[in-house]
Phi, psi and omega in degrees: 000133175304146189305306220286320166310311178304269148014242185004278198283013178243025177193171179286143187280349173245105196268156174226140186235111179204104179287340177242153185355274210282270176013294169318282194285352134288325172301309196296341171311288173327291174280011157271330180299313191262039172044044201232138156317144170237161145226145161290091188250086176325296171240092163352271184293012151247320160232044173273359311152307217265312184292328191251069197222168165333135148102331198273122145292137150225155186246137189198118185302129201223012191252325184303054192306026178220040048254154174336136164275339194265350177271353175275329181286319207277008158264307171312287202325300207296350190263324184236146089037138148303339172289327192267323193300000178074191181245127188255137200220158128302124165275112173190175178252357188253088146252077198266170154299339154247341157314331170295289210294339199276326129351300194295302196287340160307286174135053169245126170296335161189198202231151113256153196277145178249145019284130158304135173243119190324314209290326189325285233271355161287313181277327179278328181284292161008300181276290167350272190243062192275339154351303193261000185276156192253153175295310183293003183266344224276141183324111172240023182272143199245064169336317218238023162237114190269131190288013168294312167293322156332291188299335176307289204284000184247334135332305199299322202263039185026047166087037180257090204304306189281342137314255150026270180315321201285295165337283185280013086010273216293328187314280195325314167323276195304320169337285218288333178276334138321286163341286199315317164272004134318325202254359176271294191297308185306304161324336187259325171113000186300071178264033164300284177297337164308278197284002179283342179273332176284339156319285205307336217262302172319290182304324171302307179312307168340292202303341179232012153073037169245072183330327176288308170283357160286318141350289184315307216288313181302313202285312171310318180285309179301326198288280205283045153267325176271006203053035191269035213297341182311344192280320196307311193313293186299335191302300180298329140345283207286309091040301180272005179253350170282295192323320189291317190297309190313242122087273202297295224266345184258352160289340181260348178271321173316318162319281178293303176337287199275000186256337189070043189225175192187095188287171166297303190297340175241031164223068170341320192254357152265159196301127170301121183298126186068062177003082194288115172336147148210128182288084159285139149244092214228077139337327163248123185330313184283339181299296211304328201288326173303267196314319173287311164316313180269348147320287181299343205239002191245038182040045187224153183299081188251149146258142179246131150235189176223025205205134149306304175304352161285322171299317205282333156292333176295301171307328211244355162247329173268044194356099192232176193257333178198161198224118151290107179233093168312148175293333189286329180348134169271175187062332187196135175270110175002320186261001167282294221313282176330302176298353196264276198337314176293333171271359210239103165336321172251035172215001159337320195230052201243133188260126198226135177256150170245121171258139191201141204253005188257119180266015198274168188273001167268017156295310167295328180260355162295339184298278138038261178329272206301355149102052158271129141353267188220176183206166163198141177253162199260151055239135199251179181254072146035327205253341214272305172287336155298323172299288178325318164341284189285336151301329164312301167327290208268356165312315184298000000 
């Protein structure tokens, strides 16, 4: 065995160089979550030589300039093989056009964008790396497809089974060159071509019930109808990491299709079983009114309070399923409500949203940090936060 093979299989396969604090010690949070080994990497330029091997991920900090991320990818590259250098993902907050090409040209294979997301980073490793994901972590909820549409289609083709199969084939084909030539057209400044591929894309999706990415597709075409490509870029971001779940979730909606069944878990838009509870903790009257309709209409229990000491009285008398908290709460603030929930033995693993009226990210990785679920900042969608909901749900 090679010196360099010995290193490999005698350490974690995914290393990370990320200087600052919280940023850190949430990512790794993140990739322990998703069952992946970590090493830490302190000094780069000492041990990074450990990173340039088959197989191996590194995360490599691209907001820092002292030392460069892009001068650390473009040493790996220029030093290994593409076989050898392992796969380099990015860390950073810039993702503009030209930070991408300046990446590409680094030699990094993607990025992920901060604030970190269990779902990002699930979705990046999926593509990346499916190697190192463990089965029980792998998406099993079928979130990102309405098996309705399936099913339409397998009406229209009078049950042919292998017409179906033919369909959802060509999506899963075509999907990514689309993507591609959107994040090309974008790069070029074309946004003429941005939406004519996001149209085409849009309607494939309709047609295979894959809702998130028709959604995306729809938002994309409009921002770049408007020249508004500074927006397009994280849009595509978000689009190809919809694609990776969709991908997993239209294999699994096939499956139950062509098996003739239809689970609870694999019909998003019907009402969740045994109507599952949810704790809101909403101060403004008008939010909270929104977000609870459509919580409840999307079949679920909600209570409202407006206050931290009400959630907290609410948690400690009541049994709820998932807890919604603005970060903003008077009397106690969403993240003591959280650090209470998280220190309290039967509420520890109680699936918790952070609302926050605040968009910067260290708001998110403070949630993050304090063992919030998922977060999101306003101005947000109701249908958006139901979505989030209900991932909570069925992951618990």
């Amino acid at each position: 065995m090679s010196e360099s093979a010995a290193t490999f299989a005698s350490s974690p396969p995914v290393q990370v160089y990320e200087p600052n604090l919280m940023h850190r010690l949430v990512l790794v949070r993140i990739l322990l979550r998703c069952g992946v080994q970590v090493q830490v990497v302190e000094k780069p330029e000492e041990r990074w030589q450990a990173a340039a091997v088959p197989g191996r991920v590194a995360f490599i900090d691209c907001d820092k300039t002292q030392p460069s991320g892009y001068e650390i990818a473009a040493e790996i590259k220029r030093l290994r093989s593409p076989q050898e250098a392992g796969i380099l993902l990015a860390l950073t907050s810039r993702v503009t056009q030209a930070d991408r090409k300046a990446r590409k040209r680094a030699g990094f294979d993607n990025y992920l964008e901060k604030p970190l997301r269990l779902q990002k980073m699930q979705a990046l490793l999926a593509r990346h790396a499916p190697h190192l994901i463990k089965e029980e972590v792998a998406p099993r909820s079928i979130a990102s497809v309405d098996i309705r549409a399936l099913r339409e289609l397998w009406s229209l083709v009078n049950g042919q089974q292998s017409l179906v199969q033919e369909i959802i084939h060509a999506f899963v084909a075509e999907a990514p060159a689309l993507i591609q030539q959107m994040r090309q057209a974008e790069e070029d400044g074309d946004g003429a071509a941005v939406a004519e591929a996001a149209g085409i894309l849009k309607g494939l999706s309709g047609t295979v019930g894959a809702t998130r990415m028709e959604e995306l597709c729809g938002i994309i075409r409009a921002l770049a109808s408007a020249e508004a490509l500074v927006s397009v870029g994280a849009m595509l971001g978000e689009l190809s990491m919809a694609f990776e779940q969709t991908g997993c979730d239209l294999r699994s909606a096939e499956i139950t299709l062509l098996a003739g069944e239809e689970s609870d878990a694999a019909a998003p838009r019907r009402q969740l079983k045994g109507n599952p509870t949810v704790l809101l903790a909403e101060q403004d009257t008008l939010l909270a009114r929104f977000l609870s309709t459509n919580l409840r209409a999307a079949g679920m229990t909600v209570e409202v309070v407006e206050d931290g000491p009400a959630a907290l009285a609410h948690l400690a008398s009541q049994t709820v399923d998932c807890l919604v908290a603005d970060a903003g709460l008077p009397g106690l603030d969403g993240y003591h409500v959280l650090t209470e929930t998280r220190l309290h033995p039967k509420r520890q693993h109680l699936p918790v949203l952070i609302i926050s009226a605040r968009q910067h990210e260290q708001e998110a990785l403070r949630a993050f940090e304090l063992g919030a679920d998922d977060f999101v900042a306003q101005p947000l969608s109701p249908l958006e936060v139901v979505a989030r909901v209900r991932s909570l749900l069925r992951r618990s």
